[in-house]
C-alpha positions in Angstrom: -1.4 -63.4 61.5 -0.9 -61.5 64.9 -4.2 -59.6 65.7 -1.6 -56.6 67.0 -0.5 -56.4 63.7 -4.3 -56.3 62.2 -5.3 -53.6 64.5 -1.9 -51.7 64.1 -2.7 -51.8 60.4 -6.1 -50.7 61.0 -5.5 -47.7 63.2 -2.9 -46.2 60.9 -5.0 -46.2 58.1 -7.9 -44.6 60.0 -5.2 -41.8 60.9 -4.2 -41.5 57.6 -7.7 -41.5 56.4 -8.6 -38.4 58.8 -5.5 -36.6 58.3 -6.5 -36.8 54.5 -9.4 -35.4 54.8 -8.0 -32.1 56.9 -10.0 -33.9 60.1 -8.6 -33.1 63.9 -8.9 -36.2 66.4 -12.2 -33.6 68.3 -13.2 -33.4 64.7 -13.7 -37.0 64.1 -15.0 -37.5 67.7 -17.7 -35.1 67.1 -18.6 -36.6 63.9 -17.9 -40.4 65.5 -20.0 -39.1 68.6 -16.8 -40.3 70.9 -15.2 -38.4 72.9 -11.6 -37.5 71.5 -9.6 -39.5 74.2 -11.6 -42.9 72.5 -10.3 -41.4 68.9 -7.1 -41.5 70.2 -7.0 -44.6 71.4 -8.5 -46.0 68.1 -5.5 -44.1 66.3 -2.9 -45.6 68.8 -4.5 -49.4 68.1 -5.4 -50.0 71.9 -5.9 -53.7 71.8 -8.9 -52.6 74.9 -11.0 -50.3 72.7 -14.5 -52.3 71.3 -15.5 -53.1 67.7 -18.4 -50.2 68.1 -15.5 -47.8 68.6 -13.9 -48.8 65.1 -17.0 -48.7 63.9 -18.2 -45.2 64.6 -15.2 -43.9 63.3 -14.9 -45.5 60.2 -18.8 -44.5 59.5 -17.9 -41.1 60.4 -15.2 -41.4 57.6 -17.5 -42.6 55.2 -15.5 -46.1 55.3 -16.5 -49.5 56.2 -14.8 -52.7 57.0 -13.7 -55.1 53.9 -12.4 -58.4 55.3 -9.2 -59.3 52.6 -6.4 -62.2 52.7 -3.9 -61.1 55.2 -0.2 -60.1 54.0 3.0 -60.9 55.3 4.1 -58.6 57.5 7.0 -55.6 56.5 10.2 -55.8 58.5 9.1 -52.6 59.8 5.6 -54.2 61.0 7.9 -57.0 62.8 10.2 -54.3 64.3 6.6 -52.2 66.0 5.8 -55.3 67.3 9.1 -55.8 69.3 
């Protein structure tokens, strides 16, 4: 599987996940202790931003990494990529 796709996955459910919870990106950067420009670059799945950075704001969501088997893409995945 495309790591694009895995972090593209990733990054939309961390939006969701903070839009869910009534969080603004400064919100989550406060709690994340990153500033809000790094929150939005987690949330936009920048392929430059490090592991840490994931990590802080999944902690500050109360979430954690769960490694699962990967799924085929949906057509609409395919068509982000292009």
């Amino acid at each position: 599987m495309d790591h694009a796709l895995i972090i593209d996955r990733l990054s939309k459910q961390i939006r969701e996940k903070r839009t869910s919870r009534g969080l603004t990106q400064a919100d989550l950067a406060d709690l994340a202790g990153l500033t809000r420009q790094k929150v939005i670059a987690v949330e936009k799945g920048t392929l430059s931003v490090s592991m840490i950075a994931y990590a802080r704001v999944l902690g500050a969501l109360d979430c954690e990494f769960s490694v699962i088997p990967a799924r085929m893409p949906t057509l609409d995945e395919l068509g982000d990529l292009f």
